[in-house]
C-alpha positions as CSV (number, residue, x, y, z in Angstrom):
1,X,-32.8,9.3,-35.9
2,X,-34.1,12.8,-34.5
3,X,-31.8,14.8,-32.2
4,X,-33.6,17.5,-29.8
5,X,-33.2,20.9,-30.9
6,X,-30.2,22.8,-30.3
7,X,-31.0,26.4,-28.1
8,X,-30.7,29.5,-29.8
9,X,-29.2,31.4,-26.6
10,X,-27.3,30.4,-23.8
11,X,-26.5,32.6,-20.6
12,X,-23.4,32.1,-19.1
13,X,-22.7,32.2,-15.5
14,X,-21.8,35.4,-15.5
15,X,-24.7,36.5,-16.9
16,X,-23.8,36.9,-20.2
17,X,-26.0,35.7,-23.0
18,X,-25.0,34.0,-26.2
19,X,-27.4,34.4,-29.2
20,X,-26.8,32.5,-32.7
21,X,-28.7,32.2,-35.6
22,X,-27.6,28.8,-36.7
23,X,-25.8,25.9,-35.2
24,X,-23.9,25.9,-38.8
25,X,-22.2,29.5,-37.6
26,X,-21.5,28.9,-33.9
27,X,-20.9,24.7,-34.3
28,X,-17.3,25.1,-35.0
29,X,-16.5,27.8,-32.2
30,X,-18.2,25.7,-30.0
31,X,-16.2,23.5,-27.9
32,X,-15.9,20.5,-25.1
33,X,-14.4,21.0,-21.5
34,X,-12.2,18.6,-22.7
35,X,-11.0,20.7,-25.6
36,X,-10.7,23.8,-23.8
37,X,-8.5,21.9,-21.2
38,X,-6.4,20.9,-24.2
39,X,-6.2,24.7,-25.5
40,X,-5.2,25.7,-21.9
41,X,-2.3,23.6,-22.0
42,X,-1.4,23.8,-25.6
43,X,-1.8,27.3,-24.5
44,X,1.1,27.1,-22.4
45,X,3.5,26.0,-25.1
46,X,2.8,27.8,-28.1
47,X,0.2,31.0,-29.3
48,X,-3.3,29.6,-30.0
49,X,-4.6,30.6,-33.6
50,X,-7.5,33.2,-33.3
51,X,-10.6,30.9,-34.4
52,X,-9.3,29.0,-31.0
53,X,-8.9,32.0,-28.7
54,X,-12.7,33.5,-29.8
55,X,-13.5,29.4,-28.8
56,X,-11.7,29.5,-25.7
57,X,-13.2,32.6,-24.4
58,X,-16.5,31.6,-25.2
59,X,-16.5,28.9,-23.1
60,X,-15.0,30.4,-20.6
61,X,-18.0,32.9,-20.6
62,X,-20.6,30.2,-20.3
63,X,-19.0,27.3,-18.3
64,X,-18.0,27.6,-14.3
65,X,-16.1,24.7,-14.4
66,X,-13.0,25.4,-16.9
67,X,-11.9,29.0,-15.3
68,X,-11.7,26.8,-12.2
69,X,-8.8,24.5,-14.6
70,X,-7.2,27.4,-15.9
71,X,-6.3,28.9,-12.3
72,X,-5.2,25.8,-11.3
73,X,-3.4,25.8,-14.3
74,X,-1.6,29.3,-13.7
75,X,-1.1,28.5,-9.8
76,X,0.6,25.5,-11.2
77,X,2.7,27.8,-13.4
78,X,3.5,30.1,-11.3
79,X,4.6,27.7,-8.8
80,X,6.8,26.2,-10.6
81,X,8.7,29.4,-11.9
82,X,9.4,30.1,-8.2
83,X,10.5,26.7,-7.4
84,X,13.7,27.4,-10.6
85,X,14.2,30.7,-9.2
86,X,14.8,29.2,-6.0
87,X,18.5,29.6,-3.8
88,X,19.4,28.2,-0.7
């Protein structure tokens, strides 16, 4: 079976742009929405390793949608460390 070509850039929407040389180098630094979500909340209960920080923040460079999650995420925290620090 034949699978389409994978680019060798990709510009983020921040403008940044994201050169490889071989899907074999950048294949397992890239990850899913789905994982990053799972990294931002794993993040939250223990230190990520380093080849999944340089992920993270690589996908947080190219995707709109995830930095959106992750301020939720820290509103959320935030939130709720005002709601225990709360007296009556």
């Amino acid at each position: 079976r034949a699978t389409a070509p994978r680019p060798t850039s990709v510009t983020g929407v921040h403008g940044i742009e994201l050169v490889w040389e071989s899907e074999h180098v950048m294949a397992p630094l890239m990850r899913t929405c789905r994982e990053v979500a799972a990294l931002l909340v794993a993040r939250e209960d223990r230190a990520l390793g380093l080849a999944d920080r340089f992920a993270l923040r690589m996908h947080m460079a190219i995707c709109d949608t995830c930095p959106r999650f992750e301020r939720q995420m820290l509103s959320l925290r935030n939130s709720l460390q005002q709601w225990r620090n709360y007296t009556e």
